[in-house]
C-alpha positions in Angstrom: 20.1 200.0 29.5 21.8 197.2 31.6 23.1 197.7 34.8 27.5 198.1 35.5 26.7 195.6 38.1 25.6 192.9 36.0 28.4 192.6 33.6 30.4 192.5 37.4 31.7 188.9 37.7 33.2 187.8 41.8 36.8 186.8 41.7 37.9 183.7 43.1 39.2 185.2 45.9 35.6 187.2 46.9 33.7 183.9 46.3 35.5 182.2 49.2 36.0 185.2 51.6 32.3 185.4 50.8 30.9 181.9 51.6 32.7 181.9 54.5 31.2 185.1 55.9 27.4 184.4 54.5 28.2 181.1 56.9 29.2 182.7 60.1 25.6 185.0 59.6 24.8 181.8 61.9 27.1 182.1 64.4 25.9 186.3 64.6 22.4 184.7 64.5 22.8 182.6 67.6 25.2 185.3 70.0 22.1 187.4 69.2 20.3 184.7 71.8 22.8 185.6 74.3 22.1 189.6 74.4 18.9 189.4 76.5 20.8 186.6 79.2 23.4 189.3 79.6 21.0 192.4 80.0 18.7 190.4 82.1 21.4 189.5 84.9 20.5 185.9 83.6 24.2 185.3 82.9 27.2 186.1 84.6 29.2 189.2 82.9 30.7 192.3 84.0 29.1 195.8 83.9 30.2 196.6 80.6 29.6 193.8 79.0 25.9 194.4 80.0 26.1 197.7 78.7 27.9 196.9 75.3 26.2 193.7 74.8 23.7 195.0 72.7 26.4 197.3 71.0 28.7 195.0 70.2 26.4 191.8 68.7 25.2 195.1 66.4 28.6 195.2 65.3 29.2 191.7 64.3 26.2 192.1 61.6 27.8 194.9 59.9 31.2 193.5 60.2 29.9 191.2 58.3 27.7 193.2 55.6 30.6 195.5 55.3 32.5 192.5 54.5 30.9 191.2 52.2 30.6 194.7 50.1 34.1 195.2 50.7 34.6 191.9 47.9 32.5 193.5 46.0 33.8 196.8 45.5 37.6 195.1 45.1 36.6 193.2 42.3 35.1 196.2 40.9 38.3 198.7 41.8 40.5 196.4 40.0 43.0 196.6 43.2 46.4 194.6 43.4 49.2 194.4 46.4 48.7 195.9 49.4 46.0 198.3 48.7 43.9 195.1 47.7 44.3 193.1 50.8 44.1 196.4 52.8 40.5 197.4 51.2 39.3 193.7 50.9 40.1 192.4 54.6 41.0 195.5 56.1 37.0 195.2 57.8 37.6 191.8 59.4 40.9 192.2 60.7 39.4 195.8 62.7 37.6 193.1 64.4 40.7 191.1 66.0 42.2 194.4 66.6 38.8 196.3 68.5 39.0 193.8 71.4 41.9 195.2 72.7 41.0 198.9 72.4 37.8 198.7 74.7 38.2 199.2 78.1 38.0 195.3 79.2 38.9 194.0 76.1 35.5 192.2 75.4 33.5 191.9 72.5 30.3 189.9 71.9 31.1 186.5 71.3 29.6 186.2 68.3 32.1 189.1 66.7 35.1 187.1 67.5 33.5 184.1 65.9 33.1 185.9 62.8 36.6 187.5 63.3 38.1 183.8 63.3 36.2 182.3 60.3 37.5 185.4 58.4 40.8 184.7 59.3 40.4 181.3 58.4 38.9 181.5 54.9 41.8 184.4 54.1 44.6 181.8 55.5 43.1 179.3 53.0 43.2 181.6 50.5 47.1 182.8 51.0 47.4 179.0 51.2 46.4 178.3 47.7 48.4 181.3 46.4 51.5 180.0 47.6 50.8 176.4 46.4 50.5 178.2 43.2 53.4 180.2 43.4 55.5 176.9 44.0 53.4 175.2 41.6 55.1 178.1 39.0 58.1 179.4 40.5 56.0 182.9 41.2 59.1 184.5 42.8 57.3 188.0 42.9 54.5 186.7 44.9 56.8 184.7 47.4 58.8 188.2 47.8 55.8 190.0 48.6 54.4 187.8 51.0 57.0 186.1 52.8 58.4 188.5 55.8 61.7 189.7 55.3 63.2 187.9 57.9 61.7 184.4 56.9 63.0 181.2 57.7 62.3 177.8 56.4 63.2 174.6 57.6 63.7 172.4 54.9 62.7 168.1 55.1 66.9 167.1 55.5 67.1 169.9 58.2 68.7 172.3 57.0 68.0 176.1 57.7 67.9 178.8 55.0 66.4 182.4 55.1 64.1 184.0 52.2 66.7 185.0 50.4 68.0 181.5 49.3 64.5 180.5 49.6 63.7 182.3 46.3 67.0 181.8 44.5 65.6 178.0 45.0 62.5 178.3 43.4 63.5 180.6 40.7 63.1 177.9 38.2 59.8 176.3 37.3 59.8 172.7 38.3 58.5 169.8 35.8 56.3 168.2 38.2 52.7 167.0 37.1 50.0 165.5 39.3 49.4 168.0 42.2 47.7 167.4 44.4 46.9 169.2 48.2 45.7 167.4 50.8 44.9 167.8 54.8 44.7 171.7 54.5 43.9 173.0 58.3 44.4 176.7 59.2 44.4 177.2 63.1 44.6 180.6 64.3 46.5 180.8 67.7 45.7 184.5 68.5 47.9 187.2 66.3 50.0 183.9 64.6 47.8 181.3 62.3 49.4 177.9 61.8 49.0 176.4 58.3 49.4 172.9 57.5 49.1 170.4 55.1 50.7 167.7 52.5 51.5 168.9 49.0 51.6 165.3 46.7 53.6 165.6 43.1 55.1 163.8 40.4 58.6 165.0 39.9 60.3 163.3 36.8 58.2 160.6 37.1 58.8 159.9 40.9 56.3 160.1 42.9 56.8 162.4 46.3 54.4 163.8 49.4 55.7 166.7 51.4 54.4 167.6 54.5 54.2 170.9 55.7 53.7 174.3 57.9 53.7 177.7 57.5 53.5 180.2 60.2 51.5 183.4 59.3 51.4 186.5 61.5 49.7 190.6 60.4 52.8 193.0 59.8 52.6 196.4 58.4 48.5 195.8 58.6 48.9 193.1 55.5 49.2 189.1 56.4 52.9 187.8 55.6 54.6 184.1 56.1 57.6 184.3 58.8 58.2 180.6 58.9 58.2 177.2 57.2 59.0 173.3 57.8 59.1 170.6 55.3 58.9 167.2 55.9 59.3 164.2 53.5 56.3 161.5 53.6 57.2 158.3 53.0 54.5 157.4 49.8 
């Protein structure tokens, strides 16, 4: 009798989160070199980071095991909306949170370096979702992830709010040829700037569009509050 796990296939969206965790196992590996400096006195640190240092480099490895089954059991849940992103990054984002509940808001370094390339690979994911919800006029998506009181800026300047933003991309645009290009995600504390240059054919014209979205956490969930577009000269 075959296992349940084995007929289990990852999602897209586990596969990424995924590699990007299994990655930062390296960073965790090397703050792990760090923990006897502190406790010896060999490097400067307070007196409770001496006394959490073992503590809290313990915490980036299961952040990071707990992670990773967190994909797991998502995929396996069948979760959508909040709930999904809730159960599936819910673990990572306690880590950007934690620093500021202990009593001198430190953390071992490694467990913010995991922290970040979490955020990262879910900003590149949220990234590719709203390519794709431009790509096909995904209205619902754009409404559930685009803060209510969203602003974008668009390439002649002009200033509209989400509401016009989706009445704009209501319809499906021909355009063939898409490509996405110059994808960097930098996060910038609780805010993550997204950036990049979206290339298309539009009725046989050829056009580049460069641009950035601002992402920030509300209501525990990742949401867009801002947008600038600007027209690249091909």
């Amino acid at each position: 009798m075959s296992s349940p796990l084995a007929a289990l296939e990852l999602s897209n969206n586990s596969r990424t989160t995924a590699g990007i965790l299994l990655i930062t196992v390296v960073a965790v590996e090397y703050g792990g070199l760090t923990v006897p400096r502190l406790t010896r006195g060999q490097q400067p640190a307070t007196g409770f980071q001496r006394a959490c240092a073992r503590a809290g480099h313990g915490h980036a490895g299961l952040l990071v095991v707990f992670a990773l089954v967190a994909q797991i059991l998502a995929d396996a849940a069948d979760m959508h909306g909040v709930t999904n992103v809730l159960a599936r990054d819910g673990i990572w984002v306690a880590a950007i949170l934690f620093p500021g509940m202990t009593p001198e808001a430190t953390l071992d370094a490694s467990a913010g370096d995991v922290a970040e390339a979490a955020v990262v690979a879910m900003l590149h994911r949220l990234n590719a979702e709203y390519l794709r919800a431009f790509v096909h006029a995904d209205t619902a998506w754009y409404d559930e992830h685009l803060s209510d009181d969203f602003v974008c800026i668009l390439a002649d300047g002009r200033r509209i709010d989400k509401t016009e933003y989706l009445r704009r991309n209501t319809k499906r645009l021909r355009v063939s040829d898409v490509t996405f290009d110059e994808i960097d995600v930098r996060p910038l504390g609780t805010v993550v700037l997204v950036q990049g240059v979206i290339t298309q054919r539009v009725r046989g014209a050829r056009t580049s569009t460069r641009y950035t979205d601002v992402w920030c956490i509300r209501e525990g969930r990742w949401q867009a509050v801002a947008a600038q577009l600007t027209q690249v000269t091909i």
